[in-house]
N, C-alpha and C positions, 0 to 999 in steps of 0.2 A: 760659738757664734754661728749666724746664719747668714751664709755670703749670694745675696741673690743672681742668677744669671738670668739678665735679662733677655727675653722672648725677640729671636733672631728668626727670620726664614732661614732654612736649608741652603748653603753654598752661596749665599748674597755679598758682596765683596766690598770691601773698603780699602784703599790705598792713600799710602804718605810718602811722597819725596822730598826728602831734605835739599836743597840747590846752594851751591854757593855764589855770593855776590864777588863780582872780579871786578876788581878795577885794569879798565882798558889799557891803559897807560905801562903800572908796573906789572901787571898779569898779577900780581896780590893780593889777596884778601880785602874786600873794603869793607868794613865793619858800619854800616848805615843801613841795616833794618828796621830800625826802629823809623827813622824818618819817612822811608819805602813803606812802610804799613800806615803809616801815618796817613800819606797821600793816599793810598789806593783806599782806604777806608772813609776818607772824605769824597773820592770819585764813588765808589761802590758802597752805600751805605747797606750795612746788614750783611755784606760778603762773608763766606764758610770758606771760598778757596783756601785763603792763604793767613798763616799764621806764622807767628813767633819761635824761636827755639830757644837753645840756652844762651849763644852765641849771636852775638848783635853782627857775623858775617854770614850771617843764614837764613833764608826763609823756607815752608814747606807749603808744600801744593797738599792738598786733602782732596779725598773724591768724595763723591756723593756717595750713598748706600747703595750700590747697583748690583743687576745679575751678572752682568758681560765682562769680561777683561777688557774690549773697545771700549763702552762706556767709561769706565775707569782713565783710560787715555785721552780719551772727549775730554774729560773735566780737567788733566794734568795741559791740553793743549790750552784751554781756558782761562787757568792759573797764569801760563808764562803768558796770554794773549794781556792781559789785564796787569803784568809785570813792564812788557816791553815798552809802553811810552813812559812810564812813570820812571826807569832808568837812564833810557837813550842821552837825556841831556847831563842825564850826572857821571857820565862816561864810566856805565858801570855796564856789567855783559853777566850774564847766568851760564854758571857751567855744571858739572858735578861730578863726583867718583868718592871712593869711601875717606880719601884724606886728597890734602891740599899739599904738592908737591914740596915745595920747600916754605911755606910760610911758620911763622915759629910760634908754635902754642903760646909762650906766656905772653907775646903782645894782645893777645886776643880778649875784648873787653865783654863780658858777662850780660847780657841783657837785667835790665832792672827786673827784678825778682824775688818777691822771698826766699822762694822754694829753689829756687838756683843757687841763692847767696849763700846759701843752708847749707846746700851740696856741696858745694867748695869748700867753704868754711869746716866742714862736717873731714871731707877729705884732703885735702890738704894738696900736696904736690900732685897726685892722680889727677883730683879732678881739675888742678888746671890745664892738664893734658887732652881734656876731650876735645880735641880740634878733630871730629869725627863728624861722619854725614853718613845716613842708610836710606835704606827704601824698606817702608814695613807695610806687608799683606794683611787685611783681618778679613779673615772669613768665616760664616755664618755657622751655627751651630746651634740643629733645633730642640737638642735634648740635652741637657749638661752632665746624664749618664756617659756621654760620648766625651766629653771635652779632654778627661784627660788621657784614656787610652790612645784617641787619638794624637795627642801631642807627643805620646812615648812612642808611637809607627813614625813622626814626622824627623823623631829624633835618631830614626834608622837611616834619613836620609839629609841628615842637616849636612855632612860634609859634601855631599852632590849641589844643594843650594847655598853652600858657601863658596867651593869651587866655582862654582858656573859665575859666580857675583863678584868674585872677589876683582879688589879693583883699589888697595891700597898700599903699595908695593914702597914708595915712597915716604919718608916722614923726616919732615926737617930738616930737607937736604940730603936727608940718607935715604939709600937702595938699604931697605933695612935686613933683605933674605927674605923675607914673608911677602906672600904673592897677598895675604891680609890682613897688615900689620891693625886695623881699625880692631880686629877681634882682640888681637892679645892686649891694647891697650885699653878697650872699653870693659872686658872683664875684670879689671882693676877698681872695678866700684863694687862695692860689696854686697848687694846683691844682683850684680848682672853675673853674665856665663851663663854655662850651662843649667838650665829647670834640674829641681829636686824632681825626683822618679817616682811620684806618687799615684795610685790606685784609682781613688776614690774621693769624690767630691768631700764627703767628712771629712777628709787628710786634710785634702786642700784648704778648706776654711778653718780647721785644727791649726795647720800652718802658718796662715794668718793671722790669725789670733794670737800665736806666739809669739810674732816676729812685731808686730804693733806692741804686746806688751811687757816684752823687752824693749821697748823702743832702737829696734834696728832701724824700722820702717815708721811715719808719722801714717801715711797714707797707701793704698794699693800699688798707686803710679810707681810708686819707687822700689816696688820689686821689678828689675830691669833684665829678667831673663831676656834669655838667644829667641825664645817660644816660650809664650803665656797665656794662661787666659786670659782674657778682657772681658771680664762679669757686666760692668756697664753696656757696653756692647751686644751681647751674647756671640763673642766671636772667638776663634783662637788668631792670636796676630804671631807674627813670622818677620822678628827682626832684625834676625839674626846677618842679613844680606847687608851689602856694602852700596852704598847707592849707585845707582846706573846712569853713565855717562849720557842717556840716549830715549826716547822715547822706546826704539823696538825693544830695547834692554827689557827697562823696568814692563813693556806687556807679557815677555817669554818669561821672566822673572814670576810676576801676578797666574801665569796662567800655571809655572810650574808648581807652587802651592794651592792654586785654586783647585786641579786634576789631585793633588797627593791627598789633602783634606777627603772630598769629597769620596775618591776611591778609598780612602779609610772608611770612610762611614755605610758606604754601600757592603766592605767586607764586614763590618759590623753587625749590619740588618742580613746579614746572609747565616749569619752565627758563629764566625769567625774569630778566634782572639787575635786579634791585631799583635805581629811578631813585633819585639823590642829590644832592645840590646841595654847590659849591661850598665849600669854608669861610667864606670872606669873607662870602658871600652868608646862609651861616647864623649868623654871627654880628650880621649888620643884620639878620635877622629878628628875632631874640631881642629885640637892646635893640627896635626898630619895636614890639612884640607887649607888651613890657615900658612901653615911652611911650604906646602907643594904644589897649590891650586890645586890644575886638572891632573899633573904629576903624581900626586898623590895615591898611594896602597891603602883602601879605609878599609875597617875590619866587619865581615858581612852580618855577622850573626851572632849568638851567642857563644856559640862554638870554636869562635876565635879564626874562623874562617875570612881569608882577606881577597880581596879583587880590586884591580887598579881603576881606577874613577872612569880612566878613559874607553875603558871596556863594559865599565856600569855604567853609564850613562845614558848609552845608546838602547840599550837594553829596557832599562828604566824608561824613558820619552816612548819606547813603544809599546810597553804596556801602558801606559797612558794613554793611546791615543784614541780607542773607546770612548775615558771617559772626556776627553777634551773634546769628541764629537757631541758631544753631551749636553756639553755646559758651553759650545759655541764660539771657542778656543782652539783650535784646532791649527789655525795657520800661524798664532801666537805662540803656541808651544812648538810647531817645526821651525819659527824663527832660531831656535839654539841651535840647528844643524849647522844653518849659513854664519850664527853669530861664533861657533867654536871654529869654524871653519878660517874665518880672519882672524882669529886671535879675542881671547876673553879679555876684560877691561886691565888685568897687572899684565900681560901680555903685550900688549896695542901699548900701553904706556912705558914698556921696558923698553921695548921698539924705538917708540920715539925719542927718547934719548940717546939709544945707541948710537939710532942714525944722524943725530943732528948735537951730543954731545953738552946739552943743559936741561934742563928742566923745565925750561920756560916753553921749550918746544912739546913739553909735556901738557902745560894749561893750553895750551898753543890745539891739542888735540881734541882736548877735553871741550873747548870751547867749539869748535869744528863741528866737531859730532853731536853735540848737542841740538847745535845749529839744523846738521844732514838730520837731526831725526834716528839715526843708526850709525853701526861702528864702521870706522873707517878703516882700512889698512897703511899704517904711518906712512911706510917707503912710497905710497903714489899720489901722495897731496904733497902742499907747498906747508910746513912747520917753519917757514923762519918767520923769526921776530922781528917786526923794528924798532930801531934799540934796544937790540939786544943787551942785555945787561951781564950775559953769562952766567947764570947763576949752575955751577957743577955741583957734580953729585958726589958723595962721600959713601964708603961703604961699610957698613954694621961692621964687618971685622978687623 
């Protein structure tokens, strides 16, 4: 078969944040999207912001097609602009992080759907587990000779944009160990996780063609890789990230794959093979990166060479900063100095529990920061609840 990839500018950027709807009151999940869509589409006829997800307690902000990482955030402040009075009266508040601290997946009601009810139906007890939220990058790509070497160099560095993002430590009450528990539990749909390692655009559409007719897949959408391409698009998207509590989050997030993309394709056009690692090898990073956040030892190379994230990191942001002079990013991608420097999102939320002993001071955070714009440090703001309800924490072992 022949899978078109449609005609993209070079490095042009598209972003989605998944947000969860909180009801004021219990700090819980309030499952009223559909009716939130409903009005803002009767205020805003024709609106592209904001859409639907699988989960009637979620909605997602969409950008426009733009060059900038700012612009991108322009259009995410737009989104919650055109949110805020359509909630205020229904004593509902926007917050987000890659899971919701103690709410329990199987209350969670399915938006009306074929293609969702399928999904379920299709999996069974997993997929009524996805009580999950991310933030996914698509960026441009104007040769689709590039698309997948490129995704196999982003796959040298998925455990540094899992780490930096991760931000679901929590699930159902439980400290579950994992600084990303969204990873281990959204690769349980069969085809998310980690991208097959493939070469060359024939593979790729070879690929597809198999997996449509074996009916694994009905349609493209439901290959749910970490990283894919997005043919419709002409983009490669980067889903693999846990959503960001925060506006400066999700731009250091946007600009850390908008600079790794781009610097892929520039070592490209220089005649470069983009280095790549193993499969095995990138799949122990992921869960490593997924179990230790920034803690984490990821394996550098083929060679089985390792170095601790905390020491890559920094390293990595400053060869970037070329290209993020470049592409006009530059104060968005130093935003991770200051944003590792308070603690990354499973961090800030470990914090706030410890310090204050429930979870609710955990939404409690989540909602704060949303609010600031940027991460807070638990210990110097006020996390208590009124009425508090206590909801403690339980731990995986």
């Amino acid at each position: 078969m022949t899978l078109d990839f449609a005609k993209s500018e070079r490095s042009t950027l598209g972003l989605e944040w998944e947000l969860q709807l909180i009801d004021k009151d219990t700090l819980n999940l309030r499952q009223c999207a559909e009716s939130v869509l409903k009005e803002i589409n009767s205020r805003h006829q024709g609106q592209k912001r904001l859409h639907k997800e699988m989960l009637l307690n979620t909605v997602e902000i969409n950008s426009r097609p733009r060059r900038r990482v700012r612009e991108c955030l322009e259009d995410m402040s737009e989104g919650i602009e055109m949110l805020a009075p359509v909630l205020e009266p229904m004593r509902v508040e926007l917050a987000s992080a890659g899971s919701h601290p103690f709410a329990n997946p199987i209350y969670q009601k399915v938006t009306d759907s074929e293609r969702y009810a399928k999904l379920v139906e299709h999996t069974q007890y997993w997929g009524r587990q996805m009580l999950l939220f991310g933030t996914h990058v698509h960026v441009g790509i104007e040769d689709r000779k590039k698309v997948l070497p490129i995704l196999g160099f982003l796959l040298t560095h998925l455990g540094a944009i899992q780490a930096l993002s991760a931000s679901s430590p929590f699930w159902g009450g439980i400290d579950t160990g994992y600084c990303d528990n969204r990873a281990m539990v959204f690769q349980q749909l069969p085809t998310a996780g980690t991208p097959h390692l493939l070469r060359e655009w024939e593979e790729f559409e070879n690929y597809v063609e198999d997996v449509k007719r074996a009916r694994i897949v009905d349609n493209f959408d439901e290959i749910r890789w970490d990283i894919r391409p997005a043919p419709k698009f002409g983009t490669i998207e980067v889903r693999v990230a846990d959503a960001s509590t925060n506006l400066l989050e999700v731009g250091a997030l946007t600009a850390l794959v908008h600079c790794l993309v781009e610097w892929g394709s520039r070592r490209i056009d220089a005649g470069e093979e983009l280095p790549q690692l193993p499969a095995w090898y990138v799949d122990e990073n992921k869960w490593r990166a997924a179990r230790y956040g920034l803690d984490a030892v990821i394996i550098e190379n083929s060679r089985g060479e390792e170095r601790a994230l905390r020491e890559a990191i920094p390293v990595l942001l400053a060869e970037l900063e070329p290209v993020a002079a470049n592409l006009g990013c530059v104060e968005e991608l130093g935003s991770w100095e200051k944003i590792v420097a308070v603690g990354v999102g499973y961090e800030r939320q470990r914090a706030a529990q410890q310090l204050n002993g429930n979870l609710e001071s955990v939404v409690e955070l989540m909602r704060q920061e949303f609010r600031a714009g940027h991460p807070l440090d638990p210990s110097t703001v006020d996390l208590t609840v009124p009425g508090d309800h206590g909801v403690g924490v339980k731990t995986s072992s």
